[in-house]
N, C-alpha and C positions, 0 to 999 in steps of 0.2 A: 690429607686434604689441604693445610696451611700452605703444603710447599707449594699446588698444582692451581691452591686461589694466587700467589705470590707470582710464577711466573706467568701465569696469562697475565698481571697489572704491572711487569716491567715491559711498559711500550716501546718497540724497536729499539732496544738495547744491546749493543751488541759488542763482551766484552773479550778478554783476552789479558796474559797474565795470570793472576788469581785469580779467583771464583769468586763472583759477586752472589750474595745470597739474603736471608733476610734476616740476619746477624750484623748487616749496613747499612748505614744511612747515606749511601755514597755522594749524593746532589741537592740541591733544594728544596724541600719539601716532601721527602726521602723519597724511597725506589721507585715508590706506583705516583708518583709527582703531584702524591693529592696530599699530603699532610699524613696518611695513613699507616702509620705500624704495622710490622709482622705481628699477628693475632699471637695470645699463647705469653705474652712475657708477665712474668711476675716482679712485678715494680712495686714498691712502693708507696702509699698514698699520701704518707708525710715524711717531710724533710726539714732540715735548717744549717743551716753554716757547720753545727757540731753534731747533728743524726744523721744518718745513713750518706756519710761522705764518702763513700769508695777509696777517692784521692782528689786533691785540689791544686792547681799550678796557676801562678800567676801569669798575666799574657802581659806582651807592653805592647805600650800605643792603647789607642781606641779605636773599635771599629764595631759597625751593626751587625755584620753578616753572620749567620750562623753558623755552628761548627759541624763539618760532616766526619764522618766516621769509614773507614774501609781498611779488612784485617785488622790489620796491631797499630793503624793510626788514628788521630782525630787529628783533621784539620781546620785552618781558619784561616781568615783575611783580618790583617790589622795597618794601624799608622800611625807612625810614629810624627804628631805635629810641628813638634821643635825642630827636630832634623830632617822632615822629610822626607820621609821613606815609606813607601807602601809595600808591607811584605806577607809574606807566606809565613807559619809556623804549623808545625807536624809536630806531637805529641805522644809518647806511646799509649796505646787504650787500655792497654793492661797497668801501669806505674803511675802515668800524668809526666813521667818525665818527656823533658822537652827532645825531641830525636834532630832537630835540623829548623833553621829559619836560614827562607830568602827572601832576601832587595829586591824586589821588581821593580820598582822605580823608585827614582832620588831626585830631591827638586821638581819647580814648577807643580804645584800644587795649584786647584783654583778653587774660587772663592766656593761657597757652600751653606746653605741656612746652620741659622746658628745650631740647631738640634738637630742635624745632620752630623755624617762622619766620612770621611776619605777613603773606608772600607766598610762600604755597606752588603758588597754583591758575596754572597755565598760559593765558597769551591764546589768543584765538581770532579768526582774521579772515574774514571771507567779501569781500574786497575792494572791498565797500563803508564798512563799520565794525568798530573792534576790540573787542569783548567780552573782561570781564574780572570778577572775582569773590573780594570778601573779606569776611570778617566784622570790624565794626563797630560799635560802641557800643550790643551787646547782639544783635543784628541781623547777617545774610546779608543780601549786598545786592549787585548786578551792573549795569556799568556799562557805555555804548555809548559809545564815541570814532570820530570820526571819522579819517581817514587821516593828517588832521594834527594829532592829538592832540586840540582840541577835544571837550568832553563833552555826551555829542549825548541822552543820558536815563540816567536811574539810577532802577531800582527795588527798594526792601525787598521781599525774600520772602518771610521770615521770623523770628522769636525765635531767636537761638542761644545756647546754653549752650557754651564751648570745654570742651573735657575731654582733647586733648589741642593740638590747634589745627584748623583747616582745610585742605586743601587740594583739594577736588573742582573740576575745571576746568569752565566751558562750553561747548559741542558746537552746533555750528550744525546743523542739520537741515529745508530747505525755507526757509520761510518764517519756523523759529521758533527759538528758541535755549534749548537744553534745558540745564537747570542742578539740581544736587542740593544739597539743606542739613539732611543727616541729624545728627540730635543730641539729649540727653537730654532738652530741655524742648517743642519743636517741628516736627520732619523732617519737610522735603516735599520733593518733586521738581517739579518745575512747567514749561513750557513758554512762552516767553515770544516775544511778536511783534519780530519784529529789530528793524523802523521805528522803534515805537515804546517798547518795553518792558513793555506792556499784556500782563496776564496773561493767558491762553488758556484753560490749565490748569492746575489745581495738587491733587494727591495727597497725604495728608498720609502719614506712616510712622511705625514704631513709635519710642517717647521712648526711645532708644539711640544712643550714639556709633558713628561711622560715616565713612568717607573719600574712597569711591569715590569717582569718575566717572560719570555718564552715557551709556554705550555706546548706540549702535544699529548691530545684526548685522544679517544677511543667512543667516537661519536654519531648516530645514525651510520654507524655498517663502516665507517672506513677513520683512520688513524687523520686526523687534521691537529697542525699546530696555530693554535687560537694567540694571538696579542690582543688587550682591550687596550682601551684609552687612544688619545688625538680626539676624541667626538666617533670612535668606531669599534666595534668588535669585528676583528678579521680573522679568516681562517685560512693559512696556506698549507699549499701542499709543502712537506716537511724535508723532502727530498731534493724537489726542485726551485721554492717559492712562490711558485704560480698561486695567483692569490683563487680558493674554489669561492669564497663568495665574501660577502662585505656588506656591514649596515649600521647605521645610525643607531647603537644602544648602549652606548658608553659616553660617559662626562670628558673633560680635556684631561683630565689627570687622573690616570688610578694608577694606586702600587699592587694591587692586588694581582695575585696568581687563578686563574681559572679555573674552575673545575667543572665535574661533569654527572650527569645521573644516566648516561649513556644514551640520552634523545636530547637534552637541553645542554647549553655552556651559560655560565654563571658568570656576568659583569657586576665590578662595584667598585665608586668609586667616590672622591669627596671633593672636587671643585669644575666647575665654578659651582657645581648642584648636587646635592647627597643623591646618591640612588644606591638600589642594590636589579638587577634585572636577571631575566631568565629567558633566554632564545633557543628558539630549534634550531639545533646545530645542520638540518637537513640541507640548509643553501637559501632557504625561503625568508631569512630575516627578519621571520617575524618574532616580536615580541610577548611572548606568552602571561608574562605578567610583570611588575616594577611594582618597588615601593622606595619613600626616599629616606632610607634609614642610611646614616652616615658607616658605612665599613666600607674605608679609607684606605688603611694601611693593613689588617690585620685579614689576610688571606682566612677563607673560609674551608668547609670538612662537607661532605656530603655521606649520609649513610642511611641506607634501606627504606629511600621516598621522601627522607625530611634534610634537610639543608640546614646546617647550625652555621650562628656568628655570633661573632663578638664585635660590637659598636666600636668604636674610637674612643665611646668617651664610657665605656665600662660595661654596658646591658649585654647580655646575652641571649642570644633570639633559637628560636626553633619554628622554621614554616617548612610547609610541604612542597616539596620541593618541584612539582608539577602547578601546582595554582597559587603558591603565592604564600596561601591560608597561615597566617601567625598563629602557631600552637602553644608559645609561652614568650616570656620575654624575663628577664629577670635582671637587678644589676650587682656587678660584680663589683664594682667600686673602680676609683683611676681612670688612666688614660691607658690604653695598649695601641703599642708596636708590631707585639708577638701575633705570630699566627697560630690559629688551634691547630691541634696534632691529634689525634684520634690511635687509642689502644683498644682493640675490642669495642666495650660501650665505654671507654671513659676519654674524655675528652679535656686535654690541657690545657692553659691558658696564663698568660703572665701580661702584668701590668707593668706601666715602667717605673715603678714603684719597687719591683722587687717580691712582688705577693705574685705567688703563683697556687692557681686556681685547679681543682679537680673537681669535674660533675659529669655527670651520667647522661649519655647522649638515647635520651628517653622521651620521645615525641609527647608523651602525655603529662608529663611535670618534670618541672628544675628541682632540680637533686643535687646540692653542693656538698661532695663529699668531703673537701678538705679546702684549708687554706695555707699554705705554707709561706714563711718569710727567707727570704735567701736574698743578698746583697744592699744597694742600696737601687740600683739601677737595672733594666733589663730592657732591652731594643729588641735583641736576637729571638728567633724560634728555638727548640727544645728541638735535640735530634734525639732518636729514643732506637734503640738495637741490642742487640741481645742481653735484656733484662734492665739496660741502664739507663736513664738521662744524664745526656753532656747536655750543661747549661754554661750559657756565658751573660757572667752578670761584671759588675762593678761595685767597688766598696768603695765610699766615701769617710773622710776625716777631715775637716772642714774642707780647706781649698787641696787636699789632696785628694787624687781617683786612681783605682786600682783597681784593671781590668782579671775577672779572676777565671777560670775553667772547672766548672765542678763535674766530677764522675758521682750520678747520685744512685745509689740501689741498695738493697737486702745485704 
């Protein structure tokens, strides 16, 4: 039954090469694009720098974006500040040894809030090539690598203005690979051919900062890739662009990723006004319920009617996910980056403190099972596949920082 719930939630996926399976975290927000685990793995519930370390490798540079996982790699996006370089590093998932880093770009860096990073956006691999996405000397711009790091095409998408930095990840989808570069001077969404990088499609959006992702749900009866934020939640067709409908229920800025309880999509966002909203995905734009609780940054989990989050600034919420209704709230302490990740019923969570969170995603009471300390820093999500957590943290010595890669499991 694991394998036959896994492949109906990889949506239009379509790979070649290896076999993607749910032994992978291969993209953002793993296979089924919600935060969601292959069910079944035995992990863990406490760790630390010296318990249940698999193996650990140092990364160089800083970067936010997560690490994804596919066969015998774990990948990431980093950047190197002093020298300028934003690159690729591949890791083997069995050692931690380093297998290959590539340059994607060198020089012309732009500015970036301070608690931003030059490689925020998460890789993505469909097992034949890694996609990957930063902005560049004025420019959004997305690059294809081959399995062996090799740079297999790169194309501009776009003008970008930073305003606070970037970090929207790539989404492979079929044939094509759907990438967002929302921003004050030029925002588009656009669809690009994997093979080649040859534009498909491309939508332009309103001149507003902006952070999402690219989702595509599985929503009211038919597949729609959903962008919140600009002041809108939009659904396009994922193929073509054609936008199927559009409405006023997003703030100007969210980083958050969408999700779905297969009738409603799920906006939230933090400026210029805290909300968190819930729409029928049906075309009809309506609003089914809001509340203004700030989850900003840290993408949400949706499982069996209730809807969990994690605030900005540490609570942990549980409301149902049809009406709104707050079933607990609790807080966890910190500030969070991270997005929850969901195994079965238990449900991750890290501060950027470095304390990472385990509780039971249990509609009727918060249940903190564990608190674990690992590094000094933590931006990134937890990618979780066959039994492990790959975490990307950083270790502090006064004015020194040292980005680190942990494989954590039994």
């Amino acid at each position: 039954m694991k394998n036959l719930f896994f492949a109906f939630l990889f949506i239009g996926v379509s790979v070649s090469g290896d076999t993607l399976h749910d032994k992978d975290w291969p993209w953002w927000r793993g296979p089924s694009y919600s935060g969601v685990a292959a069910s079944g793995q035995d992990l863990p519930l406490r760790w630390s720098s010296t318990e249940k370390v698999i193996w650990k490798s140092p990364v160089s540079g800083r970067g936010h974006g997560s690490p994804i996982v596919f066969g015998d790699q774990v990948l990431l996006c980093s950047a190197d500040e002093k020298k300028q370089v934003q690159s690729v590093y591949c890791y083997s998932r069995t050692l931690g040894k380093l297998l290959w880093e590539t340059a994607v770009h060198r020089g012309k860096f732009m500015k970036r809030n301070k608690k931003a990073s030059q490689a925020s956006s998460t890789p993505a691999c469909d097992g034949e090539r890694v996609y990957v996405s930063f902005v560049n000397g004025g420019a959004a711009w997305t690059t294809a690598l081959s399995l062996k790091g090799e740079i297999l095409w790169q194309t501009r998408i776009t003008d970008y203005v930073v305003h606070q930095a970037y970090g929207a990840s790539p989404m492979p989808y079929n044939d094509l690979l759907l990438v967002a570069a929302d921003n004050k001077k030029a925002g588009v969404i656009a669809g690009l051919r994997k093979k080649t990088g040859e534009i498909v499609w491309k939508s332009k959006r309103p001149k507003m900062p902006n952070y999402a992702s690219p989702i595509v749900v599985n929503a009211a009866g038919k597949e729609q890739l959903i962008l919140t934020g600009c002041e809108l939640v939009t659904a396009f067709d994922p193929l073509t662009g054609k936008i199927l409908w559009e409405t006023k229920g997003a703030t100007t800025e969210c980083v958050t990723s969408t999700v779905t309880d297969g009738r409603h999509v799920y906006s939230s966002g933090g400026y210029p006004k805290n909300h968190v909203s819930a729409l029928l995905a049906d075309g009809s734009g309506k609003i089914v319920w809001e509340n203004r609780v700030r989850v900003y940054v840290p993408s949400m989990v949706v499982r069996q009617g209730y809807l969990y989050a994690v605030a900005d600034a540490g609570i942990a919420y549980c409301w149902k996910s049809d009406t709104g209704e707050e079933q607990w709230k609790a807080r966890l302490g910190g500030t969070h980056s991270s997005s929850l990740t969901l195994v079965d019923d238990l449900l991750y969570a890290a501060n950027e403190e470095g304390n990472f969170f385990v509780f039971r995603a249990n509609p009727k009471a918060f249940e903190l099972l564990a608190t674990n300390k690992l590094g000094d820093e933590t931006f990134s999500s937890p990618a979780i596949a066959g039994n492990r957590l790959y975490l990307r943290v950083a270790h502090r010595d006064g004015s020194l920082r040292q980005e680190m890669l942990y494989c954590i499991g039994k």
